[in-house]
N, C-alpha and C positions, 0 to 999 in steps of 0.2 A: 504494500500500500504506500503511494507517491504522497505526502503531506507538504504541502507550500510552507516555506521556508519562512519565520514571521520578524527573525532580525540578522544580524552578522555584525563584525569586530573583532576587533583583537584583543586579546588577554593582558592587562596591565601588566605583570609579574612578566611573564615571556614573551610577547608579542607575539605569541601563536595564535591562526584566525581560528576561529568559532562560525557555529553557526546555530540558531533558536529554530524549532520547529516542536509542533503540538504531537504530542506521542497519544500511541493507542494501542491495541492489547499484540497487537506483533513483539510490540519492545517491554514486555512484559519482564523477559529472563533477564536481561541487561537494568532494568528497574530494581526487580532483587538482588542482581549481583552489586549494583553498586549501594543500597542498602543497608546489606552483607558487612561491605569493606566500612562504610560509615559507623557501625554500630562498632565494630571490633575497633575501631580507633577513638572510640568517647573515654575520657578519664572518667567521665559521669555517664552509664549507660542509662540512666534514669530519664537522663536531658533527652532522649528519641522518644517517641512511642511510636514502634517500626509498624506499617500496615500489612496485614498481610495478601496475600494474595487475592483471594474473593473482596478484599476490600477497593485495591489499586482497579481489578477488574468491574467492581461496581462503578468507581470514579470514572473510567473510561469506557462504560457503556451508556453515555451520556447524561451523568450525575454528576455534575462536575468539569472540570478540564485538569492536562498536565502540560507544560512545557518542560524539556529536555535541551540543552547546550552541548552541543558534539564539537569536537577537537576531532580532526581525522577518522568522521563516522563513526569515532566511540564517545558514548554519555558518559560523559563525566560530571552531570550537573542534574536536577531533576525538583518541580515542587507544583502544588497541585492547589486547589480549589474544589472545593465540595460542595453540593446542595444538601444539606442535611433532610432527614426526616425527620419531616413538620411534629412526627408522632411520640419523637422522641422521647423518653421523661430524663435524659440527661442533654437536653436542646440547651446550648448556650443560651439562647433567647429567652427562656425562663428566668435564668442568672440573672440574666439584663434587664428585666421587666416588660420585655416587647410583649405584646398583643399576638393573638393567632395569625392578623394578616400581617403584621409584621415581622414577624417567625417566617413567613413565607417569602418575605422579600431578602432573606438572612443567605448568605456564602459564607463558607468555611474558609479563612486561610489556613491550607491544612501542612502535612509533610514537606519539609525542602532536605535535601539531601546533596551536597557538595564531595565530590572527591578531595580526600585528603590529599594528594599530589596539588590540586589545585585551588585551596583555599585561600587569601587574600588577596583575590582578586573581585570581590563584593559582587559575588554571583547571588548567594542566595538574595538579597537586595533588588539586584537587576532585575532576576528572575521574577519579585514581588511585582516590581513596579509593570513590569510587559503585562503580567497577570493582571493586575488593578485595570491596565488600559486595557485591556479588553471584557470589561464585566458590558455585560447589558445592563446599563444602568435606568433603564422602565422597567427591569422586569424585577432585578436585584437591589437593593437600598444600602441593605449593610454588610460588611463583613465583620467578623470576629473569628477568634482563636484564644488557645492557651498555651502556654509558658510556665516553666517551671522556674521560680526562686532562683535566682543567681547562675542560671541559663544566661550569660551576660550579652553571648553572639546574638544570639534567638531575639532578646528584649530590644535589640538595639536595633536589629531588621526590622521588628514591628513598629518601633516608637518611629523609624525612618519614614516607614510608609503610610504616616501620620496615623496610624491607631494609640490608641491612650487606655491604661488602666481603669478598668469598670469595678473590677470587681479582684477578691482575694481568698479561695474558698478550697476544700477539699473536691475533687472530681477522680472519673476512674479511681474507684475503690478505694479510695483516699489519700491521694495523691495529690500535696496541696501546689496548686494552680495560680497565676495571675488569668486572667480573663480581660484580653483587649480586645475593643471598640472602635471602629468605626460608623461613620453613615457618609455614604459615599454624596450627600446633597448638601454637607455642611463644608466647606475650605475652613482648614487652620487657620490661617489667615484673618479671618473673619471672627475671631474666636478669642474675648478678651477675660481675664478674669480677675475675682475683685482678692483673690487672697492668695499665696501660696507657702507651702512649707514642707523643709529636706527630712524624709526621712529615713533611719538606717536599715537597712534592708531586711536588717536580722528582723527587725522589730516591727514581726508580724502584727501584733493587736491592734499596735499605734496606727498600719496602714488600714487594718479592716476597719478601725474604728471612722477615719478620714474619709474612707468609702462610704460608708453609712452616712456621713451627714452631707454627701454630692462631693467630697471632691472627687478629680479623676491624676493618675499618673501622667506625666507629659515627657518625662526625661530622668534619665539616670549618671550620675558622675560617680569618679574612685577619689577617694579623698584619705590618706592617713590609713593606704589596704583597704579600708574600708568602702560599701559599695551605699549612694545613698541615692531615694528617689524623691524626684520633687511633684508633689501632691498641688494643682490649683484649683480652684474654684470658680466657676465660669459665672 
């Protein structure tokens, strides 16, 4: 199956070209092999939650999308988008407080996966943003996803692609989560707030408590090792 080709470049670190195209269940093997290689090289395997098979095949039976970044017709790069089911009872959108039809208009930013030979080149990033440009945005409204605590790579691709801390909770069998937010009808930009305040990473309560009364996460710095996030209120 011939898939049109949706960007091209070169790799900052090598100046080796690339090229982006939308993947489907042909490149299934080469999805899990690279995967595979990503999970055996995490110091924190906690930080993945690997999809499996029937999962990636559900995504690419038209629930969702993936793009793939090839170097010499090998994936070396990979991240996805999901339409969740509306039926869910672990639907981000519950977290959030959306409504039914607005659970409906909800995308997942789901898996990214980078080869380790080729990380610092802000692929998963890129990857977000080609993803973003192409949602249908009449049919889709918001995206969300989650991140684990001190995930530092993961938080920093999300906070890039303008999504913000919603929310701070146990999920998957309690496995505590950040949960970011977007609504793809709002610009940052556009978006002023009347309070802000750092807080240190460790210190879960202080964040969930800040969540509870509306603020959201916008950004994270390292100050003294230490990792801290700054909470505003819009």
């Amino acid at each position: 199956m011939n898939t049109p080709i949706i960007a091209t470049g070169k790799l900052p670190s090598k100046e080796q070209p690339f090229y982006v195209r939308f993947l489907n269940n042909e490149d299934i093997f080469e999805i899990l092999y690279l995967q595979n290689m990503v999970r055996q090289s995490l110091e924190v395997a906690d930080f993945l939650q690997p999809l499996t098979v029937q999962e990636y095949e559900h995504i690419l039976s038209g629930n969702g999308s993936m793009i793939g970044v090839f170097v010499d017709d090998r994936l070396i790069a990979f991240r996805a988008m999901l339409i969740p089911e509306i039926n869910d009872p672990e639907h981000l959108g519950i977290d959030l407080g959306l409504n039914e039809l607005q659970r409906q208009k909800m995308l997942y930013s789901e898996i990214s996966n980078v080869h380790p030979d080729f990380r610092g080149n802000r692929l998963q990033t890129y990857m977000g943003k080609l993803l973003f440009a192409q949602i249908d945005q009449p049919s889709f409204q918001y995206v969300a996803t989650t991140v684990a605590p001190f995930n530092i790579a993961s938080l920093k691709d999300k906070l890039a692609l303008d999504m913000e801390i919603h929310a701070l909770k146990e999920k998957y069998n309690g496995k505590l989560r950040y949960i970011l937010f977007r609504d793809l009808h709002t610009t940052k930009n556009g978006k002023s707030y009347t309070d802000k305040q750092e807080v240190n990473m460790n210190a879960i309560a202080r964040q969930q408590q800040l969540l509870q009364l509306g603020y959201q996460g916008n950004s994270i710095c390292q100050s003294d090792n230490t990792y801290w996030v700054r909470y505003v209120k819009h």
